[in-house]
C-alpha positions in Angstrom: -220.7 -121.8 -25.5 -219.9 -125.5 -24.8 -221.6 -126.9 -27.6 -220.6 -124.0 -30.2 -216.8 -124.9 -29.0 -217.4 -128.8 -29.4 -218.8 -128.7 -32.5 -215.7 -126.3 -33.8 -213.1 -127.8 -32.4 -214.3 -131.6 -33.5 -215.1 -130.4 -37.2 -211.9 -128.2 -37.2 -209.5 -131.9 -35.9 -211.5 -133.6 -39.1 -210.6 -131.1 -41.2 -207.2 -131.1 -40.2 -206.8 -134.8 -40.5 -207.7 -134.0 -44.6 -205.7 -131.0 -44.8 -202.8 -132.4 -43.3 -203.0 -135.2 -45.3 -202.9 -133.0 -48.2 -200.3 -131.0 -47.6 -197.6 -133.1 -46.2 -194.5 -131.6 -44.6 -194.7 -129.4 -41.6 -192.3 -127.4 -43.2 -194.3 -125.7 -45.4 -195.2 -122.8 -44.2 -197.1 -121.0 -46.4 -199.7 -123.5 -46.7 -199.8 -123.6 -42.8 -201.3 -120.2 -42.6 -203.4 -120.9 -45.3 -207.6 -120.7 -44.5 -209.0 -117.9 -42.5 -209.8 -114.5 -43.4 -208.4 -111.0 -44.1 -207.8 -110.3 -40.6 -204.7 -111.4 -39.4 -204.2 -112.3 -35.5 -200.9 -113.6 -34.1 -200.9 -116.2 -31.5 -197.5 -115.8 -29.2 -195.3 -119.1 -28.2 -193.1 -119.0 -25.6 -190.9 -121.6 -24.5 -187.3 -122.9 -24.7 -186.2 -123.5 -28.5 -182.5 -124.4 -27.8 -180.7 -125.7 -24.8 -181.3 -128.4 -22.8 -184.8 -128.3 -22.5 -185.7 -127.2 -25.7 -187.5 -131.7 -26.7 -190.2 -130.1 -24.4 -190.3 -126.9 -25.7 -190.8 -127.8 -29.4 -193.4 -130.3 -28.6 -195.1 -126.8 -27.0 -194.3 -124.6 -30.4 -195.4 -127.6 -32.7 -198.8 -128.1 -30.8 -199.7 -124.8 -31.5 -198.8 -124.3 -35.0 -201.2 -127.3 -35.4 -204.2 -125.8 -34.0 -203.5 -122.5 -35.6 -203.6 -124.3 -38.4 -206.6 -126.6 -38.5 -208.6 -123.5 -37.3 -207.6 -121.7 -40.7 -208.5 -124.7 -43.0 -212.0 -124.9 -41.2 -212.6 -121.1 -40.6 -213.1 -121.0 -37.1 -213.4 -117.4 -36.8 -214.7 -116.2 -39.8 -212.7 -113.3 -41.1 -209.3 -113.7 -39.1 -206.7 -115.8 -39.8 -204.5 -117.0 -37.1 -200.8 -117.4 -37.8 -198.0 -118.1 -34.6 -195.3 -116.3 -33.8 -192.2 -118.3 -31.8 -189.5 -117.1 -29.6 -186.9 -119.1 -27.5 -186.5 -118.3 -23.8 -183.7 -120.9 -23.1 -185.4 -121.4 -20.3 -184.5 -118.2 -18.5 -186.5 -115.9 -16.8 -184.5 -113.0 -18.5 -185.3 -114.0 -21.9 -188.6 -114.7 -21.4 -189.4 -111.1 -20.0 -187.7 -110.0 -23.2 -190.1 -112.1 -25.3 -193.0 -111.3 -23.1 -192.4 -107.1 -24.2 -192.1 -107.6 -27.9 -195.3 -110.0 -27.9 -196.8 -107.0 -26.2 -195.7 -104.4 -29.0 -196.8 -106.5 -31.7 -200.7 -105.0 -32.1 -201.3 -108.5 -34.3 -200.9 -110.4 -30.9 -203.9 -111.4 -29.3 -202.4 -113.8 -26.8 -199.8 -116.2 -26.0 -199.2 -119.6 -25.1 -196.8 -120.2 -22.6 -194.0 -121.1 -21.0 -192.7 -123.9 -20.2 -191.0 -123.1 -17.0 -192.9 -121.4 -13.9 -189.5 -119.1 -13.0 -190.0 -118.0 -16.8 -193.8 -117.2 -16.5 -193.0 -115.2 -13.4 -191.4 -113.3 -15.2 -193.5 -112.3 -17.8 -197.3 -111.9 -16.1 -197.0 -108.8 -15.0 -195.7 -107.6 -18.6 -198.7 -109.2 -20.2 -201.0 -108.1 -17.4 -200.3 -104.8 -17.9 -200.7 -104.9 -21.7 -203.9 -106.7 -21.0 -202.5 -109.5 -23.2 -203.7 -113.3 -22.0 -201.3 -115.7 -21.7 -202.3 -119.3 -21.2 -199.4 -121.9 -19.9 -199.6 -125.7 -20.6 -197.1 -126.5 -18.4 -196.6 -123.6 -15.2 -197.1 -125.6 -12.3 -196.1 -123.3 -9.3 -199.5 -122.4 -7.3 -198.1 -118.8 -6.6 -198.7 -117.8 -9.7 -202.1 -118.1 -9.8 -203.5 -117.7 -6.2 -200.5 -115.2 -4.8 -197.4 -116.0 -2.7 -199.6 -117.0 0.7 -201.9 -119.2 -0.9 -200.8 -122.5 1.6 -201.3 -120.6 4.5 -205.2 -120.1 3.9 -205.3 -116.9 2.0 -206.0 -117.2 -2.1 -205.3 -114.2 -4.1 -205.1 -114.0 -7.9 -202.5 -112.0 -8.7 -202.9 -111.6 -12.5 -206.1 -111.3 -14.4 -204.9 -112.1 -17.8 -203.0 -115.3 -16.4 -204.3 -118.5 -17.1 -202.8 -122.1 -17.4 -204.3 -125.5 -18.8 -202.0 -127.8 -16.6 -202.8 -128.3 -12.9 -200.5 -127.2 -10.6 -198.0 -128.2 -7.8 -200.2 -127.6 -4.9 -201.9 -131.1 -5.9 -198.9 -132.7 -8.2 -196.2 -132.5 -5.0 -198.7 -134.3 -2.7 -200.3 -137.0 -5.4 -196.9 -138.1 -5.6 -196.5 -138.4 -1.7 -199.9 -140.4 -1.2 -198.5 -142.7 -4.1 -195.0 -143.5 -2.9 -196.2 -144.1 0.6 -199.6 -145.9 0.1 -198.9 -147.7 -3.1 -195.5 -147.7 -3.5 -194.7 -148.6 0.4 -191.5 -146.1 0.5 -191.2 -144.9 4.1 -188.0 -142.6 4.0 -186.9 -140.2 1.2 -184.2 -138.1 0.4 -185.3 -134.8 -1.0 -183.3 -133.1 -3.6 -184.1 -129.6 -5.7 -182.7 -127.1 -7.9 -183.6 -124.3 -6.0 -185.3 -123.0 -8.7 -188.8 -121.8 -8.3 -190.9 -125.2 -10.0 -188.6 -127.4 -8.3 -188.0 -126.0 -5.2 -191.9 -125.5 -4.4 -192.7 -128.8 -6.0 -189.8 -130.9 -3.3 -191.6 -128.6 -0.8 -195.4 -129.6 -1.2 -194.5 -133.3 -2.1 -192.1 -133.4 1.4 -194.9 -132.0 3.5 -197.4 -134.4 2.3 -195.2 -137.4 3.1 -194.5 -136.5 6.5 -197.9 -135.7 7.3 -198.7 -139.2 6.2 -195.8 -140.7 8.7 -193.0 -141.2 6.2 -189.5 -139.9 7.3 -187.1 -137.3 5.6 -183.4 -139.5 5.6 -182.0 -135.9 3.7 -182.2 -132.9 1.7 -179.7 -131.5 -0.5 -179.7 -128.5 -3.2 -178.1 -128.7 -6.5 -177.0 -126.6 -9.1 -178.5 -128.1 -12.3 -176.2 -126.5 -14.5 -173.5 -128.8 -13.2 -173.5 -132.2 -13.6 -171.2 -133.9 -11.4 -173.8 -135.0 -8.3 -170.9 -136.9 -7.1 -171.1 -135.5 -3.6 -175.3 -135.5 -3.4 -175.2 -139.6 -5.0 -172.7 -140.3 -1.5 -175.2 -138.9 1.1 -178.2 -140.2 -0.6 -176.5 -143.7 -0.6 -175.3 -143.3 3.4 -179.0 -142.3 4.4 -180.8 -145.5 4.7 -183.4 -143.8 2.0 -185.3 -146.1 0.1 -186.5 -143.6 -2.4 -185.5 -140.3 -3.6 -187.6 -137.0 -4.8 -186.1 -134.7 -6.9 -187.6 -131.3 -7.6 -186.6 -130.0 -10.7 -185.8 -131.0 -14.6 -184.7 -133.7 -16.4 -181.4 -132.3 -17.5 -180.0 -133.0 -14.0 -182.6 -135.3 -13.1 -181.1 -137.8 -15.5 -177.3 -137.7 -14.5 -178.6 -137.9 -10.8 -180.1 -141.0 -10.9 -177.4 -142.9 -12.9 -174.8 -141.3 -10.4 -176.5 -142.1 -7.5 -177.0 -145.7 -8.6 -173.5 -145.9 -9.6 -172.6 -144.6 -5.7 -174.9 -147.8 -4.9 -177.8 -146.1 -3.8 -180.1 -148.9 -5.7 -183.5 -146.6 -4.8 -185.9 -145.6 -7.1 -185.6 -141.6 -8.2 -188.9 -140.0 -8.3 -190.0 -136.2 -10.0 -192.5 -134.3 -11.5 -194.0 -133.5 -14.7 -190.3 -131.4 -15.8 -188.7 -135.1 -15.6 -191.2 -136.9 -17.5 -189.4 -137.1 -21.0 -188.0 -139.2 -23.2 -184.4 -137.3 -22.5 -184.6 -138.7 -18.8 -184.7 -142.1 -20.2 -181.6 -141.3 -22.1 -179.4 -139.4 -19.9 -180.4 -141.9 -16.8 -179.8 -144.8 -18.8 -180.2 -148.4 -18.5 -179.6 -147.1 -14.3 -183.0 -145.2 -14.7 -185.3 -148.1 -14.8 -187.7 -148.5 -11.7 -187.8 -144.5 -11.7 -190.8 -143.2 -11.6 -192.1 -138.9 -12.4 -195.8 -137.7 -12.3 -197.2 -135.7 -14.8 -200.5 -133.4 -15.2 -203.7 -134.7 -17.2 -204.2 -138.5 -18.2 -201.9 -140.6 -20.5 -202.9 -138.7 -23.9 -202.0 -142.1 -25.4 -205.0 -143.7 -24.0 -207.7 -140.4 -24.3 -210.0 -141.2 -27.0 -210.7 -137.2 -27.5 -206.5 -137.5 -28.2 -206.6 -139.9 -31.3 -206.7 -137.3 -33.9 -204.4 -135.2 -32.2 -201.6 -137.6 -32.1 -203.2 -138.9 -35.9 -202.8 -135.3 -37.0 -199.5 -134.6 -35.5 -197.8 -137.8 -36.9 -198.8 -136.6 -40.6 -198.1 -133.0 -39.9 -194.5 -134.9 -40.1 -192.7 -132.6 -36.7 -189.4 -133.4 -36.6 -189.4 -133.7 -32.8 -192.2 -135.3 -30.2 -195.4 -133.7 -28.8 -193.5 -134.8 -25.2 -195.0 -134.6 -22.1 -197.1 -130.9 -22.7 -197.9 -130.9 -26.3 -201.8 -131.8 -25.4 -202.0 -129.0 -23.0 -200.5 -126.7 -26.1 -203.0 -127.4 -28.3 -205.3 -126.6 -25.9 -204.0 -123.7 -24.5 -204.1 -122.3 -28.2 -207.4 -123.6 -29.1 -208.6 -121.6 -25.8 -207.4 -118.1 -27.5 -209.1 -119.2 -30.5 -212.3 -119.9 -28.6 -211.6 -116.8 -26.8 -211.6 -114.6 -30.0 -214.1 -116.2 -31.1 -216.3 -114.9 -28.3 -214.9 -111.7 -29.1 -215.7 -111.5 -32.5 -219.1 -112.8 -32.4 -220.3 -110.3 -30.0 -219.0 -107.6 -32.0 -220.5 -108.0 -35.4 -218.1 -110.4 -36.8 -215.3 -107.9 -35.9 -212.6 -107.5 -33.5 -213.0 -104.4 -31.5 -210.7 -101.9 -31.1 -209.9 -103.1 -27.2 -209.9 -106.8 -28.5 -207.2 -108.0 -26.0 -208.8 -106.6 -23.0 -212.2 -108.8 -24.2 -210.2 -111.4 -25.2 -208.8 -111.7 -21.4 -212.7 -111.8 -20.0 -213.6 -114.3 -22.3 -211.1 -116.4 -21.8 -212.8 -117.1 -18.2 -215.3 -118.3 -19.6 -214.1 -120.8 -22.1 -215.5 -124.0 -21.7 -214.5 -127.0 -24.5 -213.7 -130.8 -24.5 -210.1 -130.9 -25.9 -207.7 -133.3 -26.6 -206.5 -133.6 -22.9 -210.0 -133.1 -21.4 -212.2 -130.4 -20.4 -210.7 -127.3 -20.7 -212.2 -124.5 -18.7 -210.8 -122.3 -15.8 -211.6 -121.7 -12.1 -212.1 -118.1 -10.3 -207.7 -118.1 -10.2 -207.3 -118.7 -14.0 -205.9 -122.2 -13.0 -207.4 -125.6 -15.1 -210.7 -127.2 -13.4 -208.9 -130.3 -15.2 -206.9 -131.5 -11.9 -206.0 -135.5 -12.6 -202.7 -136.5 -12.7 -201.0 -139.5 -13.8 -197.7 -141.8 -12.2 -195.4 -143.1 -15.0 -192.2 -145.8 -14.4 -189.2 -146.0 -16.8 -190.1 -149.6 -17.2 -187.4 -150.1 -20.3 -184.3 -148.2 -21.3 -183.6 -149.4 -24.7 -186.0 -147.1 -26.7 -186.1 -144.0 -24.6 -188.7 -142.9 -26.4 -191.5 -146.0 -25.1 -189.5 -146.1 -22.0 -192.1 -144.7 -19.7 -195.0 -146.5 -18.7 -198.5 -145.2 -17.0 -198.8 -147.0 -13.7 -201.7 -145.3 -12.4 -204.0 -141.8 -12.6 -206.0 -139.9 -10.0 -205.4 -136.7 -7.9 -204.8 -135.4 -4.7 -207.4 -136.7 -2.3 -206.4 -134.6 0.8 
């Protein structure tokens, strides 16, 4: 299976390199959906569209559309063609439960890629679950989701069968940060501030536990609502605590005014987050304030993987409007997984999909095993990535948010 999978998925990035080329604009869609064969399956993305959020989640839709595409132009599966089908969950759980139960009562559906946010995903695995639909996240972080709501204190239980993700997850991201800031970094007292919301919140938790254990000391903790962005109040007690470094669990919408605000208050510390604040719209809302901030994010630089130069090659002549950002590696990879995944399924049933093609399509996807873009791609007994390095980044300039952030070290948690 690991060889089949390399083979396809480097001859399917060369074709797409020629294809591409060919055809130009990523706006034309006909000739994205072009390749394949007379069977059509539909490949769900969810992930915010619109809002604030919405430079990570186009990265996510744009990823996808790419590999769905390259695996039509070589024929992947022989027989199927793969097209995507996109909806917007704003970033709200509500939405995305909405989204979850029309992917489920489209038949053409096979699986889905996404969301962005872990609230959302919770959200939606039990819908997909039920419908025996897989869903694969490049970006769902929170460790509940995959080994069950008591899974610090000992006891690992997958909740969700047809729940997988290709990003690693908070249990390791929280305290990787931790072991950086107080080993590397020499911080020894933090201020801890989330949004209450269920990445950031659990992600401020397992990165505050991790520094106290190591002997640093917790000057505060606030909550905020990141739908307001006046941190006035919050950018006062951070700068009477004597911190000299702040975590923030949560998103770059707020993460961005708080660490200009708080710098402005004269709090002159470095703010520090996780993979929702590593994006070029951080650099721009912190401004020129948000240099010396640092975020961590899952996988390697995909800059500086080898296995990512066509990627990034393709996706520049595919001509996207908007950046890959910080998850669009793990999206092509997530949907390159479903294609894998029915192409198990296919294979072992003469060439055809079988009439319960989802439910197969779920146990094959444990199984997949491939080299992708962001690195080996394969899943443990929970459904979450066996890929489990992570990388620091520091806003090093402000002037082009878009080369703002710089890798300053990878590695993982070494507890």
């Amino acid at each position: 299976m690991r060889q089949r999978s390399l083979i396809a998925i480097t001859a399917a990035l060369t074709a797409g390199a020629l294809t591409l080329t060919a055809c130009g604009s990523r706006d034309d869609k006909d000739k994205d959906d072009a390749g394949g064969g007379g069977t059509t399956v539909v490949i769900g993305v969810d992930a915010p569209l619109t809002g604030d959020l919405s430079a990570l989640g186009l990265g996510i839709r744009n990823s996808v559309q790419l590999a769905a595409k390259q695996a039509n132009e070589k024929e992947v599966v022989d027989g199927i063609t793969f097209k995507v089908e996109a909806a917007d969950d704003q970033g709200q759980p509500a939405s995305g439960q909405t989204n979850a139960t029309k992917f489920v009562a489209n038949k053409e559906i096979l699986g889905a890629v996404g969301p962005l946010n872990s609230s959302v995903g919770e959200s939606m695995q039990k819908v997909f679950d039920d419908a025996k639909l897989v869903q694969v996240s490049p970006a769902n972080t929170n460790p509940a989701m995959t080994q069950g709501q008591d899974w610090n204190g000992g006891k690992k239980v997958r909740p969700y069968k047809a729940y997988f993700r290709t990003a690693t997850t908070d249990a390791i991201q929280g305290p990787f940060a931790a072991q950086y800031l107080y080993n590397k970094a020499k911080k020894k007292k933090v201020f801890v501030v989330d949004d209450k919301k269920t990445y950031g919140a659990g992600l401020a938790a397992t990165f505050k536990d991790e520094f106290t254990k190591l002997g640093g000391k917790v000057a505060g903790t606030e909550h905020v609502n990141p739908d307001t962005k006046d941190f006035g109040a919050v950018a006062t007690k951070i700068k009477n605590s004597d911190a000299d470094v702040v975590y923030y669990g949560g998103e770059y919408p707020a993460a961005g005014p708080l660490s200009k605000q708080m710098k402005k208050a004269g709090a002159k510390i470095p703010l520090v987050g996780g993979d929702g604040i590593y994006s070029a719209d951080f650099v721009k809302l912190a401004g020129k304030e948000g240099k010396g901030d640092y975020a961590t994010s899952v996988g390697q630089p995909v800059e500086e993987l080898p296995s990512a130069k066509e990627f990034i090659a393709n996706y520049k002549k595919a001509g996207y409007k908007e950046a890959y950002e910080a998850y669009g590696g793990y999206s092509y990879d997530s949907a390159w997984a479903i294609i894998e995944a029915v192409k198990k399924v296919v294979d072992d049933n003469d060439g055809k999909l079988p009439d319960d093609a989802r439910a197969k399509i779920v146990d094959a996807m444990q199984g997949v095993s491939f080299d992708g873009v962001t690195g080996k791609v394969s899943f443990d007994k929970y459904g979450d990535a066996t890929n489990k390095q992570l990388t620091v980044y520091q806003v090093k300039s402000t002037e082009d948010p878009a080369k703002g952030w710089k890798p300053v070290e990878s590695g993982t948690f070494t507890g």
